[in-house]
N, C-alpha and C positions, 0 to 999 in steps of 0.2 A: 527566538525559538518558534513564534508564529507563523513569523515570515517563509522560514524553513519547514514548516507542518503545510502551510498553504502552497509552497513548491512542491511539495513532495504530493500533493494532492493534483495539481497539472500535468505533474510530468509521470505521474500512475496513470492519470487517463488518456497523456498522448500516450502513452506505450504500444506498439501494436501489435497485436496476436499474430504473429507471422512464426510459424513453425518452424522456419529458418533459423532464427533470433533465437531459440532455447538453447543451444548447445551451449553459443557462445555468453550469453548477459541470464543471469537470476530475478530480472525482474517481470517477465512473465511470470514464475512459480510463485514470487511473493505477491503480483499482483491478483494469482488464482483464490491465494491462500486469503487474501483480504475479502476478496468477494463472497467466500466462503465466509469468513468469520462475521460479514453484514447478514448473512443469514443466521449464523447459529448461534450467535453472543444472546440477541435480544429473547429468546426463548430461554435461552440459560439463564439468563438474568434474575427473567419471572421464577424458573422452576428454583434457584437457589432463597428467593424471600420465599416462594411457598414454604419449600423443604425447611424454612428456619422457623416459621409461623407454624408448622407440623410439629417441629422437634419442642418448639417451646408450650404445646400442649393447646394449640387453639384450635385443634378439634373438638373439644371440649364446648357445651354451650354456654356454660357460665362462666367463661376465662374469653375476656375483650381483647382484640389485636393487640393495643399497645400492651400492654399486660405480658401474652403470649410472646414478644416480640423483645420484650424488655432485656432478658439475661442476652440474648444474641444482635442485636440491634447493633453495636459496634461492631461486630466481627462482618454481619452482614453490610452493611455497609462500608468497610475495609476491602470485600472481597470486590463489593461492584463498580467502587470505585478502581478497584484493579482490571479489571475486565473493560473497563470503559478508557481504559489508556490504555489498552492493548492496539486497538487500532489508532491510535495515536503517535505508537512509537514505532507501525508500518510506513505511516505518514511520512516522519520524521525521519527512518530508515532514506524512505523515497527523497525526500529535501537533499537530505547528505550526499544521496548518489547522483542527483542532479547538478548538483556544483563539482563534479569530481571531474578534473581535467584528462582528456584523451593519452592514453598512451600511445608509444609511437605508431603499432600497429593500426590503431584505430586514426590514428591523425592519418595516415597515409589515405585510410577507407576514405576516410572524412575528404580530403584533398583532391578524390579519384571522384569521387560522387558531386563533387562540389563543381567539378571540371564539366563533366556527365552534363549536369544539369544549368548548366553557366548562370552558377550562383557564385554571389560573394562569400570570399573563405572569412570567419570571423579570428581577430588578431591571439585572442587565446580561446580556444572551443573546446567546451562542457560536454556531458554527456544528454543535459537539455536540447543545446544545440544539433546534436548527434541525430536525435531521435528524430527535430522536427523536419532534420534531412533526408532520414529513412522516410518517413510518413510520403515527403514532398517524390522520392525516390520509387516509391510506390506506386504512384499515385500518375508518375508519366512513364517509367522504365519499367514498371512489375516489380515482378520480387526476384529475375532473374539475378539482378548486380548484389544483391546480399551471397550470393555464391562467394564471393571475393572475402569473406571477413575470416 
């Protein structure tokens, strides 16, 4: 499972922002949405132990955190440990889609591009493989030949 969290963590950052690539593949929109979520988990995070340390009356001067903290202490912790595998299971999202082997339309792209750039085709190719084509594909032919997908 690590192994596939730390895939799914390369092959989010080969991803390329090519506007092209949205119609066809979701991993632009899930990789927008993870960037998003490095911003706003860790704010949430703090604001849900405040809101708990609120609710359990530690505005009060004479009630100490662990005290205030004591009746919600599980639940708050239940909750952030949920939030903290949220990005975890984008990750892991990302791993699973990186071993997911080309269907034919895409093997064809894959074959045409692979030609293009007189690369070695690999004997079964991923959608990891895919990408670091695009990348490579970009990189000497533009983004005209993503027309073709």
């Amino acid at each position: 499972m690590l192994k596939t969290i730390k895939d799914g963590m390369e092959y989010m950052e080969l991803w390329p922002e090519e506007p092209l690539l949205n119609p066809v593949f979701a991993e632009y929109r899930v990789k927008k949405m993870m960037k998003l979520g490095r911003l706003i988990l860790p704010p949430f995070m703090v604001l849900m132990v405040l809101w708990s340390y609120i609710r359990g009356g530690g505005l009060h001067p004479e009630i100490s955190f662990m005290l205030a903290m004591q009746d919600n202490l599980i639940i708050t912790i239940l909750c952030l440990i949920f939030l903290l595998s949220m990005p975890l299971q984008g990750y892991y999202w990302f791993g699973l889609r990186s071993k997911t082997p080309l269907n034919p339309k895409l093997l064809e792209f894959y074959a045409k591009t692979c030609a293009r750039l007189g690369r070695q085709q690999a004997a079964a190719p991923d959608m990891l493989e895919l990408v670091r084509l695009i990348r490579a594909g970009l990189k000497t032919l533009g983004s005209d030949f993503l027309k073709e997908l």
